[in-house]
N, C-alpha and C positions, 0 to 999 in steps of 0.2 A: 824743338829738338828733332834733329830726324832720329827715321827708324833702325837703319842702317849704318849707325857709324860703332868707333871701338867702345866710347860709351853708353850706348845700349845697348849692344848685347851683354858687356858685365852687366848692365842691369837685368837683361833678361835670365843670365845664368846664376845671378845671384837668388833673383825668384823659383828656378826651377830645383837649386840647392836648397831653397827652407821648404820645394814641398816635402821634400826628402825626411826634413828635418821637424815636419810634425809625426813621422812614421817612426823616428828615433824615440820619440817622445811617448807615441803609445810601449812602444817596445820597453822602455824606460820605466813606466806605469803596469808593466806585466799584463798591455793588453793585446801584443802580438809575441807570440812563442814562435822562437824558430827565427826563420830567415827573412830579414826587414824587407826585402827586395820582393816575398808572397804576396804582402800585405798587397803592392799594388797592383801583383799578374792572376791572385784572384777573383781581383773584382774591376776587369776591364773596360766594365761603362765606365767607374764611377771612376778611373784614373783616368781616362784620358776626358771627361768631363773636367776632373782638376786640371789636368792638364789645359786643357781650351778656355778656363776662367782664368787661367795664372797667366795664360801668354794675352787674353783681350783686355785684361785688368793691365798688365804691363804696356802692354802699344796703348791702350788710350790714356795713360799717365804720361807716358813720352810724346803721342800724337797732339796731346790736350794743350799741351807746353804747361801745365802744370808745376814739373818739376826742372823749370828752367831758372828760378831763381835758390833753389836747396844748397844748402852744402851738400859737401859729397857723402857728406855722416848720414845726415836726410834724408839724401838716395838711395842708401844701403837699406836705410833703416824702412822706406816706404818700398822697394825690392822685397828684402823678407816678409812684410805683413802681407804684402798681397800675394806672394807664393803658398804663406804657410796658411794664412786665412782660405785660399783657392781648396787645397787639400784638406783641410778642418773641414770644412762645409760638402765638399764630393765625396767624401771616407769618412764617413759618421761611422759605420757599420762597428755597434760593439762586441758582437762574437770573436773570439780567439782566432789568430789564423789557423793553426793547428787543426781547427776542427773543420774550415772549409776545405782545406789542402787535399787531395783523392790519395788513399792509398797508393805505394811504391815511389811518390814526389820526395 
């Protein structure tokens, strides 16, 4: 597979949608109060750390050709784990946001 065509990047946008979508999750579990979007501008190593595992986890799934015989179900389904596994493992961090957020935000 190449890296560049219209089916990778859904796959890469479908990965960068469940990092999102482990931050619903804490939020969901009462372990971010406030606004999900905090979770990941207070803690700017550890997002763009997820961020940089979810996009080298994704190119070398498409680069590997790994996922050149999947269904497209497969695809989706191996898209989210490695986004939402990217962000599970970069955002461990379980203090509340609330409390890292500085007064007046």
């Amino acid at each position: 597979m190449i890296l560049f065509t219209k089916v990778s990047l859904v796959f890469f946008m479908i990965g960068l949608a469940s990092m999102l979508s482990h931050a619903v999750k804490k939020w969901a579990n009462g372990e971010i109060r406030g606004d999900i979007l905090d979770w990941y501008l207070v803690r700017p190593q550890a997002s763009v750390g997820a961020l940089m595992a979810c996009i080298g986890g994704i190119a070398t799934a498409i680069l590997s050709g790994a996922l050149d015989n999947y269904t497209v179900g497969a695809q989706i389904i191996a898209a989210w784990g490695i986004g939402f596994s990217a962000d599970t493992i970069n955002n461990q961090d379980r203090r509340s946001v609330s409390r890292d957020i500085p007064e007046g935000k």
